[in-house]
PAMARSE-835768 format. One record per residue: residue in three letters; residue number from 1; chain; x, y, z of N, C-alpha, C in turn. Coordinates in steps of 0.2 Angstrom, whole numbers. Layout:
<nodes>
{node "ala"; NUM; "A"; {X; Y; Z}; {X; Y; Z}; {X; Y; Z}}
...
</nodes>
This chain:
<nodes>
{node "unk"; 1; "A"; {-248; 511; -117}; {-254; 512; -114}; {-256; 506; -110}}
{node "unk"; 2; "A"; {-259; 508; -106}; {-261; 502; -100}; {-267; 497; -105}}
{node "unk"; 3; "A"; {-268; 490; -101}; {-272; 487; -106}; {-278; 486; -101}}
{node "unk"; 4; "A"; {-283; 488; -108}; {-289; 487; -103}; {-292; 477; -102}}
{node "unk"; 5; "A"; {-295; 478; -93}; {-294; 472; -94}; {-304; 472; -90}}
{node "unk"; 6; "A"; {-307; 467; -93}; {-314; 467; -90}; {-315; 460; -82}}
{node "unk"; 7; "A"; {-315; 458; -79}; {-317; 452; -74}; {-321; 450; -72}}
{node "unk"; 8; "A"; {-324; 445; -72}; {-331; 440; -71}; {-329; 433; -68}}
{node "unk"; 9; "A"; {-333; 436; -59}; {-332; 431; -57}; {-338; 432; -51}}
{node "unk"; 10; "A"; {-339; 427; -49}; {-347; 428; -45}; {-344; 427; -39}}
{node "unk"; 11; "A"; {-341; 424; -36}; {-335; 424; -29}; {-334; 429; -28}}
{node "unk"; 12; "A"; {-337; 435; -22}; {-339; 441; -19}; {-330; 440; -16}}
{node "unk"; 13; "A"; {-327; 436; -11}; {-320; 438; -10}; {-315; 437; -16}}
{node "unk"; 14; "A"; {-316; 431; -18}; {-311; 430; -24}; {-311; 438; -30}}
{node "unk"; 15; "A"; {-317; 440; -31}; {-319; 446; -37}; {-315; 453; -33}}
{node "unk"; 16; "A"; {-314; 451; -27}; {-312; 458; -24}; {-305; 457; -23}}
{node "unk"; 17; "A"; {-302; 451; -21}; {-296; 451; -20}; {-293; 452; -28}}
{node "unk"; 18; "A"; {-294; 449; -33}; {-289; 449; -41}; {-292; 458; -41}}
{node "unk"; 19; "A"; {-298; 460; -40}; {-300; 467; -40}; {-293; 475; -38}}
{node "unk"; 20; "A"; {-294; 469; -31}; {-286; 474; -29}; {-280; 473; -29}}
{node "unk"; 21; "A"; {-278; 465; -33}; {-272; 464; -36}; {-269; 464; -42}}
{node "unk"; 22; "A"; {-275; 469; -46}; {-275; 470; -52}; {-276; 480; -51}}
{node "unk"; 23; "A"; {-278; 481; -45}; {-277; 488; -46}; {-269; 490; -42}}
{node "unk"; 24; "A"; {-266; 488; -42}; {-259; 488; -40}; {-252; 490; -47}}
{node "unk"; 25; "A"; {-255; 486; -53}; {-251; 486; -56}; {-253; 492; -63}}
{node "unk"; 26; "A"; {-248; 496; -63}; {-249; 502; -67}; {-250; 501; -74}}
{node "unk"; 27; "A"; {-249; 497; -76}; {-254; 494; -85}; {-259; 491; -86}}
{node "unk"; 28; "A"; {-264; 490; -81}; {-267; 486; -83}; {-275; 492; -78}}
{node "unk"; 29; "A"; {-278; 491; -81}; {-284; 496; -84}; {-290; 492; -81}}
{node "unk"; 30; "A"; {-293; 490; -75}; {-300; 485; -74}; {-304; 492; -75}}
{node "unk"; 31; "A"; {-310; 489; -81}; {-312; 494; -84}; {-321; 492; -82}}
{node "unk"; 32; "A"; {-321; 485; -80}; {-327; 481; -81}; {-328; 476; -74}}
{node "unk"; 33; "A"; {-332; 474; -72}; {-332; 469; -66}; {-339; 465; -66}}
{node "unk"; 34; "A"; {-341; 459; -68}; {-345; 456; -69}; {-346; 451; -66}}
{node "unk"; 35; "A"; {-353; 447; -62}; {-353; 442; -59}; {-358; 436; -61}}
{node "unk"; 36; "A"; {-358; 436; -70}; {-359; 430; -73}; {-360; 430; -80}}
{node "unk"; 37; "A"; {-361; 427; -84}; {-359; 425; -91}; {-362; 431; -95}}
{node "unk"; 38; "A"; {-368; 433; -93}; {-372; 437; -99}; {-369; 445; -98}}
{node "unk"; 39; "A"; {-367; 448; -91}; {-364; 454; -87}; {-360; 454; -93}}
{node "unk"; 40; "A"; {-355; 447; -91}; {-349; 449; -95}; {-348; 451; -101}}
{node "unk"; 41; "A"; {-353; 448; -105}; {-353; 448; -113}; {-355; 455; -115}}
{node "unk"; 42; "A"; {-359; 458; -111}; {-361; 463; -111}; {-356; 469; -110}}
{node "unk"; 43; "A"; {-354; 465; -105}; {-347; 471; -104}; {-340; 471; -110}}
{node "unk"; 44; "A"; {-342; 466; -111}; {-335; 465; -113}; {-336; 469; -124}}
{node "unk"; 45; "A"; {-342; 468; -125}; {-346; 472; -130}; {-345; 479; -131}}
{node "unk"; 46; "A"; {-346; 482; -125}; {-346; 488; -123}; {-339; 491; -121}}
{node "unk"; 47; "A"; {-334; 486; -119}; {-331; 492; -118}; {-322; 486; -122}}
{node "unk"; 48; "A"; {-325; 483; -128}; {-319; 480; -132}; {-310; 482; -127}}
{node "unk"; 49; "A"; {-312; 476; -122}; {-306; 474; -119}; {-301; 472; -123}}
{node "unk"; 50; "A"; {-292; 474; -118}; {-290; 470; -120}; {-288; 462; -120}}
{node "unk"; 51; "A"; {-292; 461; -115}; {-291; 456; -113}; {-296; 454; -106}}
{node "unk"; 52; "A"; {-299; 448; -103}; {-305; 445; -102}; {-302; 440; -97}}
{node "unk"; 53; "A"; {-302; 442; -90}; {-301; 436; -85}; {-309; 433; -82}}
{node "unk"; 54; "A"; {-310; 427; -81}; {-316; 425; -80}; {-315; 418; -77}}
{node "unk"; 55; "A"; {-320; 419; -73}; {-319; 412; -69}; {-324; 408; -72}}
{node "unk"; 56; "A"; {-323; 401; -74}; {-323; 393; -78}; {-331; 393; -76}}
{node "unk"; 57; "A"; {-333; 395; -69}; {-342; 392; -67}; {-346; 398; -64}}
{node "unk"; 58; "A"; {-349; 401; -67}; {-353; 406; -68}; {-360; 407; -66}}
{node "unk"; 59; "A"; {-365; 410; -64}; {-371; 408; -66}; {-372; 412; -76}}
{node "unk"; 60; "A"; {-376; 410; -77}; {-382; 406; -76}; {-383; 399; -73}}
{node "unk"; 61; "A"; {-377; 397; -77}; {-380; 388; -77}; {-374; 385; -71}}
{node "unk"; 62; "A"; {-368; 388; -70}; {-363; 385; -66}; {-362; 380; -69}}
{node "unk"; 63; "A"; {-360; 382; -73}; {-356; 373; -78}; {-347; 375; -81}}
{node "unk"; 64; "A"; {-349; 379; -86}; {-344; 379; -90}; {-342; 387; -94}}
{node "unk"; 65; "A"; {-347; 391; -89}; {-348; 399; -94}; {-340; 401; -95}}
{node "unk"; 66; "A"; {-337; 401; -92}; {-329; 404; -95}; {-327; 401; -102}}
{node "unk"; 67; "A"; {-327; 394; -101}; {-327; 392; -107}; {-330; 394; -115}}
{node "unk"; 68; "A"; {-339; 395; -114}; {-342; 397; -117}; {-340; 404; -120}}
{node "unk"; 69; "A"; {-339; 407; -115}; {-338; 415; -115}; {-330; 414; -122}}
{node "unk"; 70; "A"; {-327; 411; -119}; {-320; 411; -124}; {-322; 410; -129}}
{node "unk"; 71; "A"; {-326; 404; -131}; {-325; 402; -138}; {-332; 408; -142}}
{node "unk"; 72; "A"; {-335; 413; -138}; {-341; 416; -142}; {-337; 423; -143}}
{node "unk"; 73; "A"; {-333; 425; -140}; {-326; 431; -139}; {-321; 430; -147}}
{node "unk"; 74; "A"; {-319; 423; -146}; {-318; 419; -152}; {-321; 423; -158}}
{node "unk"; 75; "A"; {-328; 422; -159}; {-330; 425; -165}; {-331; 432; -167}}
{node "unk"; 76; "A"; {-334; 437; -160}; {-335; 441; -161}; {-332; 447; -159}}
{node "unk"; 77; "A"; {-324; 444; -155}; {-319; 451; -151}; {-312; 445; -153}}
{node "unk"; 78; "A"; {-315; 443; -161}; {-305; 439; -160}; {-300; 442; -158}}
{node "unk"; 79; "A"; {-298; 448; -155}; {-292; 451; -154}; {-291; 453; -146}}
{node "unk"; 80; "A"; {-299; 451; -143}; {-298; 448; -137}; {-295; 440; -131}}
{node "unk"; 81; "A"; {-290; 444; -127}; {-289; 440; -124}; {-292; 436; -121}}
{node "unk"; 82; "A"; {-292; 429; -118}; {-295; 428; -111}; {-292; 423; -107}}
{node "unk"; 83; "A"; {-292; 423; -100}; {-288; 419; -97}; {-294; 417; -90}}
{node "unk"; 84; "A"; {-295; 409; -92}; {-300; 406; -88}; {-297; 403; -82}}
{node "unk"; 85; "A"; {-300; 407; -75}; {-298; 404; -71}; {-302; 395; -68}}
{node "unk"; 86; "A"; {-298; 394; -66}; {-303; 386; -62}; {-299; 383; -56}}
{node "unk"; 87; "A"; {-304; 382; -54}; {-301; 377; -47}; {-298; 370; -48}}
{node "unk"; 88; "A"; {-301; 368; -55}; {-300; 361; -57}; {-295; 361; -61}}
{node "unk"; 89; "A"; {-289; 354; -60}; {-282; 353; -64}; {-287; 350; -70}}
{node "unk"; 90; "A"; {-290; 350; -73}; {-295; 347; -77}; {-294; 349; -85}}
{node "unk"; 91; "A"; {-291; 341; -87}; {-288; 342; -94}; {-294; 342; -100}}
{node "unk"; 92; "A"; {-301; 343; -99}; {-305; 340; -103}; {-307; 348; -104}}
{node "unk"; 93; "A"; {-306; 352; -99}; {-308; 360; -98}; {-301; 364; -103}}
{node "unk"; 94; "A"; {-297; 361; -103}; {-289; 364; -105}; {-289; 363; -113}}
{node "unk"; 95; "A"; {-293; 357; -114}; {-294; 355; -122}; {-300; 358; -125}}
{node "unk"; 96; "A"; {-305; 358; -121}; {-309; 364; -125}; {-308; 370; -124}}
{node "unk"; 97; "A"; {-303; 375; -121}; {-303; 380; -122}; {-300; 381; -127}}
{node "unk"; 98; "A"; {-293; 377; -131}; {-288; 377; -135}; {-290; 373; -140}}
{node "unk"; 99; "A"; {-298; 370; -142}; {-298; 368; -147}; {-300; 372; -152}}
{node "unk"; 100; "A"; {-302; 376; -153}; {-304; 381; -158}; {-298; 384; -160}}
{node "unk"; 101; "A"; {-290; 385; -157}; {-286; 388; -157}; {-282; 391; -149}}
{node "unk"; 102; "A"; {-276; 394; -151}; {-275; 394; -145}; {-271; 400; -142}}
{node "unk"; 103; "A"; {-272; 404; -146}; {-269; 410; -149}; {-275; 416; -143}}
{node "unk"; 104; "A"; {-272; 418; -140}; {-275; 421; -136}; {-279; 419; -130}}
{node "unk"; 105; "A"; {-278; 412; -126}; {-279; 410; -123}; {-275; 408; -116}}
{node "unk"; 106; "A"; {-278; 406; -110}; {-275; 405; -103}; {-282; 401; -100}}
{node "unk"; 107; "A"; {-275; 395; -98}; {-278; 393; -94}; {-277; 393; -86}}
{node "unk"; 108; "A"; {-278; 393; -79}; {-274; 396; -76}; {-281; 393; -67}}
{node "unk"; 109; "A"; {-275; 389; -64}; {-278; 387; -56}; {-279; 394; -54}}
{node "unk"; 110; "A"; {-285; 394; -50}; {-287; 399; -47}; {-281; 401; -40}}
{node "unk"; 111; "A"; {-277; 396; -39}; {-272; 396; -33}; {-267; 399; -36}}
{node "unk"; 112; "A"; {-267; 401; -43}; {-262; 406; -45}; {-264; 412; -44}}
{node "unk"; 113; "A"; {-269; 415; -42}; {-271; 420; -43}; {-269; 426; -38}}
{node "unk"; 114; "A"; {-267; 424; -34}; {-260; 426; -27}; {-256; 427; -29}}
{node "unk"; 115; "A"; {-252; 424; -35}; {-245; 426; -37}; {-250; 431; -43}}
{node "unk"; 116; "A"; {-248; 439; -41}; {-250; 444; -47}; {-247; 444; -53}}
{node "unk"; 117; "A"; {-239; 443; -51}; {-234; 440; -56}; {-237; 438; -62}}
{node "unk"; 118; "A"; {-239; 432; -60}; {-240; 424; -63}; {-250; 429; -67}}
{node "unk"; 119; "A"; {-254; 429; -62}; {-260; 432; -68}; {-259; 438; -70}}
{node "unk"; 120; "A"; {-253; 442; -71}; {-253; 447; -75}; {-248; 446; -82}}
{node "unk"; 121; "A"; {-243; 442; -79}; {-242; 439; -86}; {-245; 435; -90}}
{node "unk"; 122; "A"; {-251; 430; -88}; {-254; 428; -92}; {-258; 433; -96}}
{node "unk"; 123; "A"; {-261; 437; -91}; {-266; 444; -95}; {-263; 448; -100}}
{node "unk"; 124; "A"; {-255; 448; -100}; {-253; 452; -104}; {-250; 447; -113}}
{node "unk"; 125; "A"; {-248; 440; -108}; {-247; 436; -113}; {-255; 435; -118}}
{node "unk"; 126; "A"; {-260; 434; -116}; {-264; 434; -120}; {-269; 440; -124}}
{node "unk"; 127; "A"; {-268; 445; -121}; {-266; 450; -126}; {-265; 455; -131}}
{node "unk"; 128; "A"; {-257; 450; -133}; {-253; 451; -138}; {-255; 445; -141}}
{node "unk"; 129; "A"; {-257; 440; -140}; {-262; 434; -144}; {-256; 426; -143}}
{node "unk"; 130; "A"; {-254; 425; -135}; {-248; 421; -135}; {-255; 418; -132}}
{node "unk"; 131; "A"; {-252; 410; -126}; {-254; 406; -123}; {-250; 403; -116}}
{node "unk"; 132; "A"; {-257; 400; -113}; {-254; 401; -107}; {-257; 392; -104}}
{node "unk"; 133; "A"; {-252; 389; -103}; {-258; 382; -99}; {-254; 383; -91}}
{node "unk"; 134; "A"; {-257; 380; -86}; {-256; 381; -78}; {-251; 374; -79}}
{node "unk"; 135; "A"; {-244; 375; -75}; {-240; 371; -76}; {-242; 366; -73}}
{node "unk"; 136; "A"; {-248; 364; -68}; {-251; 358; -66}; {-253; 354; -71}}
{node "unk"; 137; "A"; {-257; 357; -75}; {-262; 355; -81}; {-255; 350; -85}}
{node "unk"; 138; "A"; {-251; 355; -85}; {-247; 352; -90}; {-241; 344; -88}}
{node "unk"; 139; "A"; {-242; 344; -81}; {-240; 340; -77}; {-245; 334; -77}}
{node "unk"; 140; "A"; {-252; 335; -77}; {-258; 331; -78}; {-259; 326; -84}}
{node "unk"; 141; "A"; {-255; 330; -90}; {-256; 327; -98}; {-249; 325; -98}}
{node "unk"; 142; "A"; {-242; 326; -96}; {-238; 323; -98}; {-237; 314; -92}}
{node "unk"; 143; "A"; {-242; 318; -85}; {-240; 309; -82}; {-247; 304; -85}}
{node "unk"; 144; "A"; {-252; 308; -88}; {-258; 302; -94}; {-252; 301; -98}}
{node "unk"; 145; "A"; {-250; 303; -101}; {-247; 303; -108}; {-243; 296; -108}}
{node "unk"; 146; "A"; {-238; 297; -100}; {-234; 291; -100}; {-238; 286; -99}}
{node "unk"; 147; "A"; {-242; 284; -99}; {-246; 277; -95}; {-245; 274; -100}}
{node "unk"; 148; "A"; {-246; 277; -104}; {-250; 275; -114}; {-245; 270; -115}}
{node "unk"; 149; "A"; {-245; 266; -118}; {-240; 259; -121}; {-236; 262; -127}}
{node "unk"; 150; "A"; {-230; 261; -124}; {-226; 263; -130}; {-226; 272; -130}}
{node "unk"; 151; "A"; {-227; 275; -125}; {-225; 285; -126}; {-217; 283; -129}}
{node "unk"; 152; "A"; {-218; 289; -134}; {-211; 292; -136}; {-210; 296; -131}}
{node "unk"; 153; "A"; {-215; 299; -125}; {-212; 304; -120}; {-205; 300; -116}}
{node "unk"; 154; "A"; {-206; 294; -116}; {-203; 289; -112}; {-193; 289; -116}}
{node "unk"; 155; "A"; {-192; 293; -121}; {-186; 294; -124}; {-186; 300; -124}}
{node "unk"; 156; "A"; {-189; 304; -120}; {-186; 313; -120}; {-181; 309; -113}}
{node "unk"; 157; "A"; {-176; 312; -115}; {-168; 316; -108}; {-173; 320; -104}}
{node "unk"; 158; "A"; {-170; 320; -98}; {-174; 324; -90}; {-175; 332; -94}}
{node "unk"; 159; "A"; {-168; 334; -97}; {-168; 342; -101}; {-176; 342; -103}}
{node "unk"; 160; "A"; {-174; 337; -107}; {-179; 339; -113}; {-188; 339; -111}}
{node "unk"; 161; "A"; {-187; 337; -106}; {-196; 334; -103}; {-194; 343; -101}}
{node "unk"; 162; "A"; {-194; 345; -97}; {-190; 350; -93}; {-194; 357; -97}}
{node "unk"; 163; "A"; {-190; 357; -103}; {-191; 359; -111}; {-198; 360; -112}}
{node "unk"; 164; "A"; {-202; 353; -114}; {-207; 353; -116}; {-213; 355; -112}}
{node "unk"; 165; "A"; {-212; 356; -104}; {-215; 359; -101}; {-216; 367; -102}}
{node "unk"; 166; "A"; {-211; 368; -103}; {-210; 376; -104}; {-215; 378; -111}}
{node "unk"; 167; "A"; {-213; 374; -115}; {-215; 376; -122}; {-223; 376; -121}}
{node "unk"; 168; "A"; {-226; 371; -116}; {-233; 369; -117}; {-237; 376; -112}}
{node "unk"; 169; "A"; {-232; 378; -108}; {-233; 386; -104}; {-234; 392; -108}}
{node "unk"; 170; "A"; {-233; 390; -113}; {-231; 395; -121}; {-228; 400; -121}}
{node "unk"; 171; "A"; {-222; 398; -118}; {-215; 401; -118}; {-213; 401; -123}}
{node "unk"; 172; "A"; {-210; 408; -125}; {-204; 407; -131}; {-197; 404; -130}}
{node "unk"; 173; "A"; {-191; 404; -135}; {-188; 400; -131}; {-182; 404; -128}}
{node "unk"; 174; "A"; {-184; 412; -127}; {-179; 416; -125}; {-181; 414; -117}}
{node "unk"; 175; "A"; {-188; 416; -117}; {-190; 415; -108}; {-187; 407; -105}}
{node "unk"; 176; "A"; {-188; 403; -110}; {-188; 396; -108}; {-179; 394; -106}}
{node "unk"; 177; "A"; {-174; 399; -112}; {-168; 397; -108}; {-166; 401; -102}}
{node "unk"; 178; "A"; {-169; 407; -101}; {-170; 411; -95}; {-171; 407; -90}}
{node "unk"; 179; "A"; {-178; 404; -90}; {-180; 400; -84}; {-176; 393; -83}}
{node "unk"; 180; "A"; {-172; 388; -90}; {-168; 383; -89}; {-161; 386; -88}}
{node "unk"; 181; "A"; {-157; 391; -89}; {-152; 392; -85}; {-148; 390; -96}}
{node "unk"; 182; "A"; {-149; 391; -99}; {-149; 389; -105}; {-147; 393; -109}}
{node "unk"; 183; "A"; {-143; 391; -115}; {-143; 397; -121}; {-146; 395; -126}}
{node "unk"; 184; "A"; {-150; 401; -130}; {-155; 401; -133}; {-154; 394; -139}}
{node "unk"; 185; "A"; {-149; 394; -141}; {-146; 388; -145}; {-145; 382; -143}}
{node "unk"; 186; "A"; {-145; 381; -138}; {-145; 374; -134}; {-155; 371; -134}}
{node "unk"; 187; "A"; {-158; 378; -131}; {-167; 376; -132}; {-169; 375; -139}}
{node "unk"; 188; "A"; {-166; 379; -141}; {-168; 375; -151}; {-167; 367; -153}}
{node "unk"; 189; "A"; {-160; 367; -150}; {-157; 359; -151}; {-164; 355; -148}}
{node "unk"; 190; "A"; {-162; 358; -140}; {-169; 355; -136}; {-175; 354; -140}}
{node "unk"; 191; "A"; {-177; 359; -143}; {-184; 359; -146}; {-185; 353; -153}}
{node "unk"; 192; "A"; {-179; 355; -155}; {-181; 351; -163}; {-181; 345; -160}}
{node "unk"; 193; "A"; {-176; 341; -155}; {-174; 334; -155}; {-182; 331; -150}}
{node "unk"; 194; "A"; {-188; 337; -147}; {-192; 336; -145}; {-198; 335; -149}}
{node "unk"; 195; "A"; {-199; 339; -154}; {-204; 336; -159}; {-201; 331; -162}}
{node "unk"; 196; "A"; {-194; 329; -164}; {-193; 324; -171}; {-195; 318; -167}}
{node "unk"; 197; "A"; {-194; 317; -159}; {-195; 313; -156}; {-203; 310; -154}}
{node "unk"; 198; "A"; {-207; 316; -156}; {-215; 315; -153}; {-218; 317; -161}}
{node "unk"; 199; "A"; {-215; 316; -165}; {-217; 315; -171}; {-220; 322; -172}}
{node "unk"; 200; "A"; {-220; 326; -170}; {-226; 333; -172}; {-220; 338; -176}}
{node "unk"; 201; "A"; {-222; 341; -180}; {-221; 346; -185}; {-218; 353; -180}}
{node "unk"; 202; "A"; {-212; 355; -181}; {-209; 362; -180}; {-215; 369; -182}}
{node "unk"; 203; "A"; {-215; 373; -178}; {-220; 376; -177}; {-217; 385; -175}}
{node "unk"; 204; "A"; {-216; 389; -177}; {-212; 393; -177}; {-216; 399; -172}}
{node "unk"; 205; "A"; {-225; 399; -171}; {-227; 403; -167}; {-230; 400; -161}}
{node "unk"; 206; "A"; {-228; 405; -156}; {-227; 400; -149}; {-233; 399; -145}}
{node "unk"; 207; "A"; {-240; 401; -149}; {-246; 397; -147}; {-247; 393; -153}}
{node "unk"; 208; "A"; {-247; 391; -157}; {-246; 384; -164}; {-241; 380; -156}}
{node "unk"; 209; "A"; {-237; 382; -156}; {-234; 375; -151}; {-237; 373; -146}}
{node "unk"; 210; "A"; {-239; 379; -142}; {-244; 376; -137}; {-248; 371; -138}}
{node "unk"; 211; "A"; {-252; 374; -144}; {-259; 370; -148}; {-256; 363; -148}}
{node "unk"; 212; "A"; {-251; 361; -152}; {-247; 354; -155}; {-247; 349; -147}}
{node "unk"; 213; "A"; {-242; 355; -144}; {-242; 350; -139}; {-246; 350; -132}}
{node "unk"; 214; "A"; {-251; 352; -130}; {-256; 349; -128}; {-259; 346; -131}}
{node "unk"; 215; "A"; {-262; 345; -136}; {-264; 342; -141}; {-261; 334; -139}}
{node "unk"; 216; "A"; {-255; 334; -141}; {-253; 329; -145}; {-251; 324; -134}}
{node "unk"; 217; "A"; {-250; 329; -129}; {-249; 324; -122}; {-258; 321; -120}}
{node "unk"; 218; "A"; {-262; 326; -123}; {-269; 323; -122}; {-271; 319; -126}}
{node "unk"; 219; "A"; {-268; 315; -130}; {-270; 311; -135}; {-272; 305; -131}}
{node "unk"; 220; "A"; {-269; 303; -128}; {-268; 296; -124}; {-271; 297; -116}}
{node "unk"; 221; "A"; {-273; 302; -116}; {-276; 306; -108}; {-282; 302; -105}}
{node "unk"; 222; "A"; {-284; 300; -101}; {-291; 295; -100}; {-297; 301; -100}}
{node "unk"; 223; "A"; {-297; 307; -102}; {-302; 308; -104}; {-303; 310; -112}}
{node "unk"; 224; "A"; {-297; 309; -116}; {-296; 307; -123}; {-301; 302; -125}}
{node "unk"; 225; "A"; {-297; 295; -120}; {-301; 288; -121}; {-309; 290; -119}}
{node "unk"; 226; "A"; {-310; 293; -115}; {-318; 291; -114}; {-321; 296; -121}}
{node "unk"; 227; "A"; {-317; 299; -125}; {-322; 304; -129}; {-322; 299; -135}}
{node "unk"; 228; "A"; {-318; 294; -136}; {-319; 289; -141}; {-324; 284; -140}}
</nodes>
């Protein structure tokens, strides 16, 4: 069955271009088209999507409404996905969407939005209740992370950083040796030797690893520090 997908986004060209690069693709259902936070809520009430593309700045307020929308989705459509678009590589937007959990979430540059590929696997990945961060974001926390005094990122092998990329895209690790050229067995070695070394807990479902490791490359992020 095609999955129903709802879209909120106040950008009149942006709203129409994902509008018809989302009606190209035979599974995916835009059932709803909203252009700010309370439309959406209302849409997305009424017609229990499977999943919720929304752009980060909305009216009412133009601040954070995509964010908001997630975490109130969160309580009241858990089984909804959502996938927040943003202009911004902006790690403090990335930690609040996945702090509640991370299980049914995307985060995703609006310059992916071009590649259909790329926003319909995140739609589809969030969905089925996986995780998604924009490979930039992830590029963002792993070069705060090294500045920190003394990172263990500083002892991951080239592979392994490589690796740990993939895992924060919340890849499995069937896709990750796909995309490293890799045997599924070689990304396990990868994986264990990558928490034993950043000290975090093995994690068997592939948005908990998400969680863990953004989590854990934001810790030391200069917008970690300004929150203490």
């Amino acid at each position: 069955m095609a999955l129903r997908v709802v879209l909120a986004e106040d950008n009149l060209l942006v709203r129409e271009g994902i509008r018809q690069l989302l009606g190209t693709v035979a599974d995916i259902d835009l059932v709803a088209v909203s252009t700010d936070r309370d439309s959406l809520l209302e849409a997305a009430e009424a017609q229990e999507p499977d999943a919720v593309v929304t752009d980060i700045r909305m009216p009412p307020g133009n601040t954070d409404e995509g964010i908001q929308i997630a975490e109130r989705l969160r309580q009241t459509s858990p089984k909804t996905g959502v996938v927040v678009l943003s202009q911004y590589s902006d790690v403090e937007y990335a930690l609040r969407l996945f702090e509640q959990g991370a299980s049914g979430r995307a985060y995703l540059l609006k310059e992916r939005v071009s590649d259909v590929d790329q926003l319909v696997g995140a739609i589809r990945e969030v969905a089925r209740g996986g995780s998604v961060v924009d490979p930039k974001i992830v590029e963002v926390l792993i070069a705060a992370r090294e500045r920190a005094a003394e990172s263990p990122l500083r002892s991951l092998t080239p592979r392994e950083r490589d690796v740990l990329g993939e895992i924060a895209q919340g890849k499995n690790n069937a896709a990750i040796a796909a995309d490293l050229f890799l045997t599924e067995r070689a990304v396990e070695k990868h994986i264990n030797a990558i928490f034993s070394k950043l000290g975090l807990s093995e994690e068997q479902d592939v948005h908990k690893r998400v969680k863990a490791t953004v989590i854990y490359l934001a810790e030391q992020s200069p917008s970690a520090e300004a929150r203490r």
